[in-house]
KEKE-3310 file (N, C-alpha, C; in steps of 0.2 Angstrom, whole numbers, plus 5000, padded with zeros to 4 digits):
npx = (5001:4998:4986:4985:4978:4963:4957:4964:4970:4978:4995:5002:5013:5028:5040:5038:5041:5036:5032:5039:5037:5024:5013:4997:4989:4976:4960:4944:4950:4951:4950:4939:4932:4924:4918:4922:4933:4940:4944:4953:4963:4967:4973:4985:5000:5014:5025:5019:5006:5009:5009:5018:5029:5032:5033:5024:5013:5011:4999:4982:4976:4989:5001:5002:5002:5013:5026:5040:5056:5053:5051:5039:5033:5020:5012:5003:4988:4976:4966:4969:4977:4994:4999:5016:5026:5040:5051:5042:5036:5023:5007:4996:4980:4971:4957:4950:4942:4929:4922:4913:4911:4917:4902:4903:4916:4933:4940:4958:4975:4977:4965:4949:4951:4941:4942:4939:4944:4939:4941:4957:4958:4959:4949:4945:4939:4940:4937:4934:4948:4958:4955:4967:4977:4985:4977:4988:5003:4999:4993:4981:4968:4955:4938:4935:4923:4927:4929:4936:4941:4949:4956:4967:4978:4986:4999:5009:5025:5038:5050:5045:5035:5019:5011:4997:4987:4974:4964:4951:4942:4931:4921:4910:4914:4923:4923:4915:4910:4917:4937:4951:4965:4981:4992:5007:5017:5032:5037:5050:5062:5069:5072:5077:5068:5067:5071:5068:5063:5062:5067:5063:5051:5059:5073:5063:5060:5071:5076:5069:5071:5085:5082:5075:5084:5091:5085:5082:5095:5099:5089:5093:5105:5100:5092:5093:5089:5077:5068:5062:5053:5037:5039:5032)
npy = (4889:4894:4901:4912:4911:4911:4919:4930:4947:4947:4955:4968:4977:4983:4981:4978:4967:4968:4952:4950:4938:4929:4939:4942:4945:4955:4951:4947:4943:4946:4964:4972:4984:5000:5010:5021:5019:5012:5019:5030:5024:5018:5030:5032:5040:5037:5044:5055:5057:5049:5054:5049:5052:5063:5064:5066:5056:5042:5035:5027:5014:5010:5013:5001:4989:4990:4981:4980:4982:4988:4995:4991:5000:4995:5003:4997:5002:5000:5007:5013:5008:5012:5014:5015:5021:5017:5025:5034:5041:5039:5039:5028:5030:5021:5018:5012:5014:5011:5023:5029:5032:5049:5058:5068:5065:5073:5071:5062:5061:5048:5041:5039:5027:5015:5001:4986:4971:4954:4940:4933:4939:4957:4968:4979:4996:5008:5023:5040:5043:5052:5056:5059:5050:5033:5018:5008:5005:5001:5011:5011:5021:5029:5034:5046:5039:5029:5013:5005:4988:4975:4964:4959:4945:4937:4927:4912:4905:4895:4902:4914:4927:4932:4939:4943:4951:4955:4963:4971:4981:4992:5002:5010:5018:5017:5004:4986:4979:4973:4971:4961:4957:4950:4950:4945:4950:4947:4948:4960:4956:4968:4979:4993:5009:5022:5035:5044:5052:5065:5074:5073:5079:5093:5091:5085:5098:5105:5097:5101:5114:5113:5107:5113:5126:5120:5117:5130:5137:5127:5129:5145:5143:5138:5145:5159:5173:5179:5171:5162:5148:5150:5163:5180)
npz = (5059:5076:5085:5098:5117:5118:5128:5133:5126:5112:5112:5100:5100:5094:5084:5067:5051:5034:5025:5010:5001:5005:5003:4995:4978:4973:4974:4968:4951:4935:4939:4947:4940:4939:4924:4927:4936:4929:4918:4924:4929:4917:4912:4919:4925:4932:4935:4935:4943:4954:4970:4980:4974:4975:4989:4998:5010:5011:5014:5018:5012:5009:5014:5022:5016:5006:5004:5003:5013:5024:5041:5051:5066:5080:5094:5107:5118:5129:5124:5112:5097:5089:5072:5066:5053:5048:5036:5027:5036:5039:5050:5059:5069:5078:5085:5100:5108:5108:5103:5087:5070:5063:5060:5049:5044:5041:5026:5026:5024:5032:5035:5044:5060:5068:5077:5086:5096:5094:5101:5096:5087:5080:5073:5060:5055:5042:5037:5028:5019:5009:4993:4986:4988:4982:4980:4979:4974:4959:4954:4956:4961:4972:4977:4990:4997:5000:5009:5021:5025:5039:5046:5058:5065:5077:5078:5084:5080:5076:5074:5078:5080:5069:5060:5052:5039:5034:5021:5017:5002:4999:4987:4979:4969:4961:4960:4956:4966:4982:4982:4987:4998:5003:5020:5028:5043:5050:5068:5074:5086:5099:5091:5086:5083:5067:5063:5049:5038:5039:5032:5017:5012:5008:5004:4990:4986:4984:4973:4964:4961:4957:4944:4936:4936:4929:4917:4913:4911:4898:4890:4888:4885:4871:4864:4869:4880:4878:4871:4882:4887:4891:4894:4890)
capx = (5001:4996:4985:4986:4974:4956:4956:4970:4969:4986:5000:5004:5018:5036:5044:5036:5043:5031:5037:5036:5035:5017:5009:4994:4987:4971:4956:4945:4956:4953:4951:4931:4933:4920:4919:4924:4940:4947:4947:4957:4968:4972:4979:4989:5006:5019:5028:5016:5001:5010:5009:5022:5037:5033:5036:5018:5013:5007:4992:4980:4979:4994:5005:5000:5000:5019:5030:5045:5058:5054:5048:5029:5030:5016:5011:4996:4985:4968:4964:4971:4986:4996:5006:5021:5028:5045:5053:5040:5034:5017:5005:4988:4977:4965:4954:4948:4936:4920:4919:4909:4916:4912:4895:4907:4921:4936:4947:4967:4980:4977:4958:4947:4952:4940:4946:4937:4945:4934:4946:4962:4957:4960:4943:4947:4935:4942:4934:4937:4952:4959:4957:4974:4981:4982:4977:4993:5008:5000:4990:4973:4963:4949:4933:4932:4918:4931:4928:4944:4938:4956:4956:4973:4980:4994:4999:5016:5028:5044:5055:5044:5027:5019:5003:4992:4983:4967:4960:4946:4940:4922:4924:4906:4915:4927:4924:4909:4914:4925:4943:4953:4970:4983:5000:5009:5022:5034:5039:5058:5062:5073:5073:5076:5064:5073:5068:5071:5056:5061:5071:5060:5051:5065:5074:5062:5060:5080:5079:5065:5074:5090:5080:5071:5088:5095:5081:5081:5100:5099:5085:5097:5110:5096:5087:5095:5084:5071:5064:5062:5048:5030:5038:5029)
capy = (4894:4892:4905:4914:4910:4916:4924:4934:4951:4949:4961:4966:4982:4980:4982:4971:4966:4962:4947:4950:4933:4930:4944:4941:4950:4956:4945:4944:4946:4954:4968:4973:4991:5004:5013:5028:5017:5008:5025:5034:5018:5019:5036:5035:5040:5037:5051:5062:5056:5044:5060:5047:5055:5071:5065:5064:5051:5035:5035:5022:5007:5009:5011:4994:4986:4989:4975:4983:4978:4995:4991:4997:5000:4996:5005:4997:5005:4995:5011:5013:5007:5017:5011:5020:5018:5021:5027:5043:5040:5038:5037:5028:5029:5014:5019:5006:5015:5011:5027:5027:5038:5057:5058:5072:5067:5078:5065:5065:5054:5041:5042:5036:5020:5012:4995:4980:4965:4948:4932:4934:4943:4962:4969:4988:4999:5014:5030:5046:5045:5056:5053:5061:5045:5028:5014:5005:5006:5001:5017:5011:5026:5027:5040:5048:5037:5022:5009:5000:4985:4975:4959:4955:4940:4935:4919:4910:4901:4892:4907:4921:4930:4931:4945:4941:4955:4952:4969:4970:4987:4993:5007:5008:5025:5013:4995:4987:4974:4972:4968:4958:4955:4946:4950:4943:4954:4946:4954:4960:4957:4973:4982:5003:5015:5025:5044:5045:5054:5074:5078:5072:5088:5098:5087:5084:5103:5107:5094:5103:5119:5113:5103:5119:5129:5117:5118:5136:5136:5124:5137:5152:5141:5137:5152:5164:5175:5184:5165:5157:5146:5154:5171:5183)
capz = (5064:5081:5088:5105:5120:5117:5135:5132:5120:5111:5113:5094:5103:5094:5076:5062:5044:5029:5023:5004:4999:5009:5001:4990:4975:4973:4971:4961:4947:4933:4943:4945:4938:4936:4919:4928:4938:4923:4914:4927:4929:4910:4912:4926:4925:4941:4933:4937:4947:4961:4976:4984:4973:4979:4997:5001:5014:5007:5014:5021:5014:5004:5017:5024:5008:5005:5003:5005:5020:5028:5047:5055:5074:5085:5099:5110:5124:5130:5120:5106:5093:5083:5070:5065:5045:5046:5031:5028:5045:5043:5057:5058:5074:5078:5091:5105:5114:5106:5097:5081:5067:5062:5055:5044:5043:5035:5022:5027:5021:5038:5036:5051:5059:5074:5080:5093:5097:5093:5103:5097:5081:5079:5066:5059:5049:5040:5032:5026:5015:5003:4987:4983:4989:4977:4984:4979:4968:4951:4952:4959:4963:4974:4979:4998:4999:5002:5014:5023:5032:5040:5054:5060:5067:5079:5079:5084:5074:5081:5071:5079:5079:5063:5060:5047:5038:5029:5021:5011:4998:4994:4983:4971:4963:4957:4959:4956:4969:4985:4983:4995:5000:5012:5021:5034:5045:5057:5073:5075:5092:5100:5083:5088:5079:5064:5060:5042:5034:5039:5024:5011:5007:5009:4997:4983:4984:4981:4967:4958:4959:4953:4937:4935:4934:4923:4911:4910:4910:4892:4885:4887:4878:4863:4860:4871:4885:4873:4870:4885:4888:4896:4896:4887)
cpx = (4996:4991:4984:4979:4969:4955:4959:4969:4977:4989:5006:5010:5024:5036:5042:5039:5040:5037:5034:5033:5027:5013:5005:4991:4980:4967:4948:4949:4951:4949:4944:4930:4927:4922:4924:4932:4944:4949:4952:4963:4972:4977:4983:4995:5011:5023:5026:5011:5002:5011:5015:5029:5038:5034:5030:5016:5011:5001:4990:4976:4987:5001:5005:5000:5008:5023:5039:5049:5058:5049:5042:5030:5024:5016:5004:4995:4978:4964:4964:4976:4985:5000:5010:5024:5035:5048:5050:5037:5027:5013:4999:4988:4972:4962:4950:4943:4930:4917:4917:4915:4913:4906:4897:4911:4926:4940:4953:4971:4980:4969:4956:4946:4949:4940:4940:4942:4939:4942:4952:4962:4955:4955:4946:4943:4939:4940:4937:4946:4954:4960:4964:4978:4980:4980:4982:4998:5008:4996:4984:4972:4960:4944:4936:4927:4922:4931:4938:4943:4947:4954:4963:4975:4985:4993:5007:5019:5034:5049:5053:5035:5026:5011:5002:4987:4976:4964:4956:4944:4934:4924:4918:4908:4919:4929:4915:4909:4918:4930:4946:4960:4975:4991:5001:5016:5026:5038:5046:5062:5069:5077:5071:5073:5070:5068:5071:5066:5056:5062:5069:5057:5054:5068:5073:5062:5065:5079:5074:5069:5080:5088:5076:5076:5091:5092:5081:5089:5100:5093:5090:5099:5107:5095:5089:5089:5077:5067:5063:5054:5043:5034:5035:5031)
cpy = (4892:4898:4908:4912:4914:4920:4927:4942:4951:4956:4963:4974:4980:4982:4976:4971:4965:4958:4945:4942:4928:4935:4941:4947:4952:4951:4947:4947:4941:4959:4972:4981:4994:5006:5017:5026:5015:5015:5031:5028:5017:5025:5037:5034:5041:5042:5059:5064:5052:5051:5057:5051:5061:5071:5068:5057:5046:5032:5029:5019:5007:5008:5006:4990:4987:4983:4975:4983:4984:4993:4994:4994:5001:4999:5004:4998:4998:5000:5016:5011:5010:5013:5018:5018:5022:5021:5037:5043:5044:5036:5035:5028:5024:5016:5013:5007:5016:5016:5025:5033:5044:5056:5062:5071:5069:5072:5069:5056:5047:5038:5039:5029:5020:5003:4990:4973:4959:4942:4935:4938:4952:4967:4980:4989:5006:5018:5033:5047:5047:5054:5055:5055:5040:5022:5008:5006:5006:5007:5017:5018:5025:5035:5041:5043:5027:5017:5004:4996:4980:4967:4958:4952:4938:4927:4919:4905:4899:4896:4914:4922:4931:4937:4945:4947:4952:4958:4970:4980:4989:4999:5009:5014:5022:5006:4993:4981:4973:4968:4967:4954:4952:4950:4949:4949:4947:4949:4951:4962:4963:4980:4992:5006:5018:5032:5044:5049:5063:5077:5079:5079:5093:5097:5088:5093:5108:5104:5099:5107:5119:5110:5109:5125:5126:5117:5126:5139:5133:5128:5143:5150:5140:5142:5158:5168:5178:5177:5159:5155:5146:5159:5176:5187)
cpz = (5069:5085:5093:5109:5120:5124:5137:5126:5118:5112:5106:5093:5101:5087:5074:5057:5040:5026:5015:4999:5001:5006:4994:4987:4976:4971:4974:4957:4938:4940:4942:4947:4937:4929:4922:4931:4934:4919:4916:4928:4923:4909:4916:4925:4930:4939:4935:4942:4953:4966:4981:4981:4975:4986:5001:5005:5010:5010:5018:5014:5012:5008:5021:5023:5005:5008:5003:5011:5025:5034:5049:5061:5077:5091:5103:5114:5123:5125:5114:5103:5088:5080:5067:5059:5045:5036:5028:5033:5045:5048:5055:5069:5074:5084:5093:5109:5113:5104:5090:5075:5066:5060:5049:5042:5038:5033:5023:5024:5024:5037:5045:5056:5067:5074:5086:5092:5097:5096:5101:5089:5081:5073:5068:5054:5051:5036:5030:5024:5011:4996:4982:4987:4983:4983:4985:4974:4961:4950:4952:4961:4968:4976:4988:5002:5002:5008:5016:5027:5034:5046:5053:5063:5070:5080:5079:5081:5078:5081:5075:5081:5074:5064:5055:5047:5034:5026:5013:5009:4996:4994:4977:4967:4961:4955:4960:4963:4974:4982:4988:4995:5005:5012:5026:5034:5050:5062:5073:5081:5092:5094:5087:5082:5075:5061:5051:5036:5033:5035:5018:5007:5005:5001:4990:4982:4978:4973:4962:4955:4955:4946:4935:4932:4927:4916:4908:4908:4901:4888:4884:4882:4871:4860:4864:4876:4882:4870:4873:4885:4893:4898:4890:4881)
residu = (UNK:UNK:UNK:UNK:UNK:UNK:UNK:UNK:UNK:UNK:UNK:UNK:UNK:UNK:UNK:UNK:UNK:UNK:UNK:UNK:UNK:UNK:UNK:UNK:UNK:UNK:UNK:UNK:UNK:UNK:UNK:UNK:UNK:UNK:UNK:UNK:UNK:UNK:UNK:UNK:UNK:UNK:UNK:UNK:UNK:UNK:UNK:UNK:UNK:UNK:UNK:UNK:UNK:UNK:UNK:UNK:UNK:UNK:UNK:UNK:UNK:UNK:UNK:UNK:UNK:UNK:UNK:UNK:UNK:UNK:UNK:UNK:UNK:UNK:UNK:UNK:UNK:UNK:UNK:UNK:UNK:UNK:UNK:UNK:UNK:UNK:UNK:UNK:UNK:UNK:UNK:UNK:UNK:UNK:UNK:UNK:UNK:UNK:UNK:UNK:UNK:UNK:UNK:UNK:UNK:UNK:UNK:UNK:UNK:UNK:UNK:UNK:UNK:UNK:UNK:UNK:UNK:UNK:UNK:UNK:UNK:UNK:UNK:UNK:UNK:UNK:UNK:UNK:UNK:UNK:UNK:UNK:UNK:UNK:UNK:UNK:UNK:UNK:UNK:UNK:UNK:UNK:UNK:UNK:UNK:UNK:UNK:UNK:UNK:UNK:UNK:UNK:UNK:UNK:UNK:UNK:UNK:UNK:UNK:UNK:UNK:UNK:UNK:UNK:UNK:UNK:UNK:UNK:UNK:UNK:UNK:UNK:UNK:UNK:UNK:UNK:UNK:UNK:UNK:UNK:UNK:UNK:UNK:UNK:UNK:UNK:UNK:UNK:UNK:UNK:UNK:UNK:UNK:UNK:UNK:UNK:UNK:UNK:UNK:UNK:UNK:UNK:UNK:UNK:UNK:UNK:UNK:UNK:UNK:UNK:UNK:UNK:UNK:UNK:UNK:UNK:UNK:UNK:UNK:UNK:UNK:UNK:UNK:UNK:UNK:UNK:UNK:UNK:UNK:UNK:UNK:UNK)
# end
């Protein structure tokens, strides 16, 4: 990779791809767990605890950390970049303009992202995230207390642009130790935005209802209405 000129602020505005084969695991490895993270780590059932099958956002980092060929639009100002996560069409903000974070801040599924440029490198620190979020698909956890630090990197390749994640974890409610990970995206020239994210709640809601009728549907035919289950 070749870097962009240091008296330049890259321009990281367009449709990206993670390119799953570039993605690294965590590290260190084993994985440096609190008592209180490994025991929450053991019971964790995607059946029941991932908040994404419910058609819950996927949060910050998590959504940034997917490896999946689902594309993240950039949006950059001198004063801020958003990105945009199609698929549930999460939103982070990065703010630019030299604010600090709340001295309170309220935890949401984006938490709090302020941003500076150093040369052609991109440095992001992020607070206040909900702990109803995981912090990845095997069912990592984390506290509110969660730190998200991030640099990203443009650089050119013969095939394209290429953007280089780097995001590191401190977490002492659940690690005793930052962990640290890598992903590269690369950009997809003239790629149109896709809405796809509105129907989800709607959706998972219907299916409940109909796996809810159908369950009470096969109790009449067992036991008949005078022994359905949780009525009195």
């Amino acid at each position: 990779m070749h870097a962009m000129a240091a008296d330049r602020t890259p321009d990281l505005t367009g449709s990206w791809l993670p390119i799953a084969t570039e993605a690294t695991g965590w590290s260190p490895q084993p994985m440096p767990l609190t008592s209180a993270g490994a025991s929450v780590l053991a019971a964790y059932d995607p059946n029941r605890n991932d908040s994404a099958l419910f058609c819950m956002p996927l949060g910050t980092p998590r959504n940034t950390l997917v490896t999946t060929p689902v594309p993240l639009e950039i949006l950059q100002t001198s004063k801020q970049i958003t990105f945009i996560f199609e698929g549930r069409g999460d939103v982070r903000r990065i703010f630019l303009d030299g604010r600090s974070h709340p001295e309170d801040p309220i935890a949401n599924w984006a938490g709090h992202s302020v941003g500076k440029w150093r040369g052609n490198t991109l440095e992001v620190d992020t607070v206040a995230m909900t702990e109803e979020s995981l912090v990845d698909g095997s069912g990592l956890r984390h506290s509110e207390q969660m730190q998200v630090s991030e640099t990203f990197e443009l650089a050119r390749q013969n095939d394209g642009d290429r953007l280089r994640l780097t995001l590191t974890i401190t977490d002492p409610s659940t690690l005793t130790k930052p962990i640290e990970t890598t992903r590269v995206f690369r950009r997809i020239p003239h790629a149109e935005p896709a809405e796809t994210a509105a129907y989800c709640l709607m959706d998972q809601w219907r299916q409940y209802l109909e796996q809810h009728n159908r369950d009470l549907g096969r109790q009449l035919r067992a036991t008949g209405p005078d022994h359905l289950e949780g009525e009195p």
